[in-house]
C-alpha positions in Angstrom: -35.5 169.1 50.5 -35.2 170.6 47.0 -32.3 170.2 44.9 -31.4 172.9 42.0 -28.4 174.0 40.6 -26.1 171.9 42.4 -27.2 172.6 45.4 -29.7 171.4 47.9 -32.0 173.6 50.3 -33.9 172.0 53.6 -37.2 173.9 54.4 -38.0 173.9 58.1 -39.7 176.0 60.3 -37.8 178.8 62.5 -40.1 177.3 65.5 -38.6 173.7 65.3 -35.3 172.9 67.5 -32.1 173.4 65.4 -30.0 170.4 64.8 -26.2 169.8 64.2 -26.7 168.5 60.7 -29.2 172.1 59.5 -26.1 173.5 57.7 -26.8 177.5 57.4 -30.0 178.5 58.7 -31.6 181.1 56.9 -35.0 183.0 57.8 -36.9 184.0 54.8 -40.1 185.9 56.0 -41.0 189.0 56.1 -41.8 189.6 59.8 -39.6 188.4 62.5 -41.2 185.5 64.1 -43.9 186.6 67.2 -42.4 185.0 70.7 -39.2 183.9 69.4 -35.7 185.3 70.2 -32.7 185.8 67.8 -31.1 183.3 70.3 -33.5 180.8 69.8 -34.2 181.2 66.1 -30.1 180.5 65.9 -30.4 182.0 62.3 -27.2 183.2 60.1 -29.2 185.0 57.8 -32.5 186.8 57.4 -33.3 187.7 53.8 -36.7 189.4 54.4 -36.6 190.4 50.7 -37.2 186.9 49.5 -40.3 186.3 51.3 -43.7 187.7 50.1 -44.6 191.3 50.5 -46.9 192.2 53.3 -49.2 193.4 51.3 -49.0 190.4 48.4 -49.5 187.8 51.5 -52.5 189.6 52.8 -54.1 189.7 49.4 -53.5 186.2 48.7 -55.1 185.0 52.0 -54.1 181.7 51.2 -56.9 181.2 48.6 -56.6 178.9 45.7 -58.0 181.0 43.6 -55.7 183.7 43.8 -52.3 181.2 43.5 -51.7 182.4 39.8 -52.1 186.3 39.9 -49.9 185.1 43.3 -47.0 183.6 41.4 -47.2 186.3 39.0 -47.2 188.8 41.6 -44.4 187.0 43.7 -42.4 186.7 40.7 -42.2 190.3 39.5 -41.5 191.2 43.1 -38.4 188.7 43.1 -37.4 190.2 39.6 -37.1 194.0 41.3 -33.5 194.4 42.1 -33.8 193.7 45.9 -34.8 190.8 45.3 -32.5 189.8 42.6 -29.4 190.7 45.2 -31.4 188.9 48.2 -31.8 185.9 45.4 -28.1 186.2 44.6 -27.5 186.2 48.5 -29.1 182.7 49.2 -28.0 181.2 46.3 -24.2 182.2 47.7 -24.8 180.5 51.2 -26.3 177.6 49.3 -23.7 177.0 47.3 -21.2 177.2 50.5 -23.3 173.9 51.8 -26.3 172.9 53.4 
């Protein structure tokens, strides 16, 4: 869990069961999960604007190495104005509660 601003966000996966106490469920990815049904995900949002770029996740690969020029990258990309309003958009629904 990280709390920040007042307000406290649960990470879990879209894959695990929802449970009464998750609060607002919010997918940020993205792709819509492989397999898995908007039924099943049982998410209120999707903020696919928050989530890496396609090509910024393919780039990064997951290597070390490249977690800086990530971050940078990542950051610049949240500082366009899509992602300031998707930004603006979670921090709403985290405000309303968990």
């Amino acid at each position: 869990m990280v709390a920040n601003h007042g307000f406290t966000v649960a990470i879990k996966r879209v894959y695990d069961q929802p449970e009464p106490g998750d609060g607002t469920r919010i997918l940020v990815d993205r792709l819509w999960p492989r397999g898995l049904s908007k039924e099943r995900a049982k998410v209120d949002a999707w903020l696919k604007e928050v989530a890496p770029s396609n090509d910024l996740r393919k780039w990064f690969g997951h290597d070390p190495e490249k977690f800086a020029e990530f971050r940078r990258r990542y950051e610049a990309e949240l500082a366009s104005e899509s992602g300031q309003e998707a930004l603006a958009r979670l921090r709403d629904l985290a405000r309303q509660g968990r």
